[in-house]
Each structure stands twice: as structure tokens, then as C-alpha cells.
N, C-alpha and C positions, 0 to 999 in steps of 0.2 A: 518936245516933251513938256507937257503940263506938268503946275506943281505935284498934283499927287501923284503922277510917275516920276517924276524925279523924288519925291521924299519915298516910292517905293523902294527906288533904284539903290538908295544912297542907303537904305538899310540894311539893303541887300548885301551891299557893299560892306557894312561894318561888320556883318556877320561873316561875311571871306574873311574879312585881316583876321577879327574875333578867334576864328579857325585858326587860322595858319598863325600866329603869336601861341595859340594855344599847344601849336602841335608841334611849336620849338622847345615844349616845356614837357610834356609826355605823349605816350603813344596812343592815337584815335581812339581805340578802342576803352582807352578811361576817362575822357572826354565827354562831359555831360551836357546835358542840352541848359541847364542851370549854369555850367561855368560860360558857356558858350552867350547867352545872355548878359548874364553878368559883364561880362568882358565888351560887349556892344551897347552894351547900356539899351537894352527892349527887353520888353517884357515876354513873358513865355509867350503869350497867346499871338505873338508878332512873329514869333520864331515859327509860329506852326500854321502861319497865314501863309509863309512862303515857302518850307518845307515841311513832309511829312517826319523826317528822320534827319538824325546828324550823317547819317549815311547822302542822300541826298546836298546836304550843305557842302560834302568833301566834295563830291561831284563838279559844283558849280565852283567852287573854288579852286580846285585841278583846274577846269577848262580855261578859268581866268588866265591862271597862269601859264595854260600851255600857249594859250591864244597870244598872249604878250610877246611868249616866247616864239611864237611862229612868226609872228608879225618881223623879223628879223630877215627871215627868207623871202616878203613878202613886197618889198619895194620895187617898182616897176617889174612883176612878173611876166609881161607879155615882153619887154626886153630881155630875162634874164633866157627863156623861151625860144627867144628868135636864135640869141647867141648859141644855143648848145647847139641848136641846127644848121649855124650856118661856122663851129670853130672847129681847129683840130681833136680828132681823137684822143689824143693825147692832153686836153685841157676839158677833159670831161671827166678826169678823176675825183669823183665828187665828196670821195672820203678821205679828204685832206684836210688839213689845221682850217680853212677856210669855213670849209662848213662842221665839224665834229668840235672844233674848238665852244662855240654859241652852245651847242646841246651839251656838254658835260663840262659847263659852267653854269647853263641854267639847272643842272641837277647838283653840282656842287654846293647853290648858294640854297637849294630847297630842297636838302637831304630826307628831313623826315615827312614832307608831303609826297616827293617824290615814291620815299617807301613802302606810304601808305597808301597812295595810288596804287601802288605796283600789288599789294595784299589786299586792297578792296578791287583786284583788276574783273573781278567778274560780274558785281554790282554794278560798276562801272561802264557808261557807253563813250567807248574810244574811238567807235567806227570813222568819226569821219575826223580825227585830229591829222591824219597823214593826208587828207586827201588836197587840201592846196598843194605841199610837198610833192604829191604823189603826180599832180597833174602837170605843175609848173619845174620838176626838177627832175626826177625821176621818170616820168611816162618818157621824154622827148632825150634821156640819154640812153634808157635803154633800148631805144627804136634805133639810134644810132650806129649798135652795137649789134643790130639784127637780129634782136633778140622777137620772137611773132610775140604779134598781138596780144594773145591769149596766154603767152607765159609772162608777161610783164608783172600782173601783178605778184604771182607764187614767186620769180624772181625776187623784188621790192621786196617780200614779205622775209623771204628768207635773210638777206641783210640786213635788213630792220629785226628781225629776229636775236639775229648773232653778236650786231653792234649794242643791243638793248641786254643780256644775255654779260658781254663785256661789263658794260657800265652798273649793273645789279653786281657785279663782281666788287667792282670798286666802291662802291656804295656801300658794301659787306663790310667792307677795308676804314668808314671813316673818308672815304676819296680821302684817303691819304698819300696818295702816290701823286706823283704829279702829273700835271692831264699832258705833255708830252710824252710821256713814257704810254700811257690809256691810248693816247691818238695812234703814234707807233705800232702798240698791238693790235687793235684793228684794225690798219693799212696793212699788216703784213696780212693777219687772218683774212682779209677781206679782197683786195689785191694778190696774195700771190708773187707768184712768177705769172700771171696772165699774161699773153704777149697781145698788145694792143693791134688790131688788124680791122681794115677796112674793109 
């Protein structure tokens, strides 16, 4: 990276926290490209060099931090890969404190970006935030489980649906419950009585 992509990078940068400090203090939508400035210390015409809209700036600022947050699931994925194919059925329950625990702590500690992702979700391109997820955890348990090809992802999507669905609940709430009691509720809704079978 040369200096001028790195002094691009780094402005970029201060206009994420800029965002996200701002959006601990009210909601997007009163959020101005002036406070937004202000708060990174650049000038307007530097804000609109690298987006056209504050709509735009939440965008790259979500994926920051969804990307962080993914980066969790993301340590030796071609190990984690081999393991779902080669362990018991029964240690492929994926919606356990193991993995649910990360995701509704990463939305605990950034409730009101989270929210405002969730309300800007159609401006928004999500498409490809589940796909490492989708490929390294997901695609290789539900092949497991014999689920064809071609229903994998309307499966995925539907969990991801209902666990997303839960946590916009809590989120309603202040996540004021505790994420044991959250995790609970979605292992049953999510599990069942399924009887595990090979």
C-alpha cells in the first residue's frame, strides 16, 4: 500500500468509528454528513470523495464490522471443514453456546448499528456476509444430515431466518435478558426433538 492509499484507507477508517461513535448517541436517520465530518476531522468534499451518501458510509461500516465479526469463525476453515466430515452426527450441532454465543455478543456490544443495519437492510448488500459461513460451516453439515444439494441453501436460509428473527427480539428488549436464556431459545426452536440419524 503507498502512502496515498494508505492516508485514503485511514480516512476511510475515521469516518467508520465517526459513524459508529455517532450512532451510539442517536439514530442514523438524524445523523448528518456535517456531524459525521466533524467528528473525523475532514472536510465535506473528502466525505463525498469516498461516498455518495451517509447511507453508503453505514454500509461500509456494517461490513467492517460484520467482517471482524466473522473473522471469528474463520481460523483454519479448511480444518474446521474436514472435521464436520470426518465427526459424529451428534457434534454437528452448530447451534450451541459455541458458535450463537460470538453472534449475539457481537450484536449486544453494537446494538444500535446492528439496528440500523437491520432498518437500512434493503439499501444494504448482505448477499455475500454468510457466504464463508455458508461454505465452511454450514454447506458441509447440512450434506451430513442428507439434506440434496439444492435444498441447502432454502434450509440455511430458513435458520438464519428464525435465529436473526430471535435476536431482533432481544434487541427490541435492550438485549436485556441474558444471552443464555437467547441461546436456550433458539436450540429449542431450532433443534426440536429432531432425532439425530445417520
Amino acid at each position: 500500500m503507498n502512502k496515498n492509499e494508505s492516508k485514503y484507507f485511514n480516512t476511510a477508517k475515521r469516518m467508520d468509528e465517526a459513524l459508529i461513535a455517532l450512532l451510539e448517541k442517536k439514530d442514523f436517520a438524524y445523523i448528518t454528513v456535517k456531524e459525521i465530518c466533524d467528528k473525523a476531522e475532514v472536510n465535506r468534499s473528502t466525505f463525498y470523495l469516498h461516498y455518495e451518501n451517509t447511507t453508503d458510509l453505514l454500509k461500509e461500516a456494517t461490513q467492517h464490522i460484520l467482517d471482524s465479526f466473522l473473522s471469528y469463525f474463520s481460523v483454519d476453515t479448511k480444518s474446521i471443514t474436514d472435521q464436520f466430515a470426518e465427526c459424529e452426527l451428534k457434534e454437528l450441532l452448530f447451534i450451541t453456546p459455541e458458535y450463537i454465543t460470538p453472534y449475539l455478543t457481537f450484536i449486544k456490544e453494537n446494538q444500535r448499528l446492528f439496528k440500523t443495519a437491520l432498518n437500512q437492510f434493503g439499501s444494504m448488500d448482505f448477499g455475500g456476509v454468510y457466504e464463508r459461513m455458508y461454505q465452511h460451516i454450514f454447506n458441509p453439515i447440512l450434506a451430513r444430515f442428507h439434506f440434496a444439494e439444492e435444498e441447502r441453501a432454502y434450509v440455511m436460509k430458513f435458520y438464519l431466518s428464525g435465529i436473526t428473527a430471535v435476536a431482533m427480539e432481544w434487541l427490541s428488549k435492550g438485549c436485556s435478558d441474558d444471552i443464555n436464556t437467547v441461546i436456550k431459545v433458539i436450540n429449542d426452536c431450532v433443534m426440536g426433538d429432531r432425532n439425530i440419524h445417520g
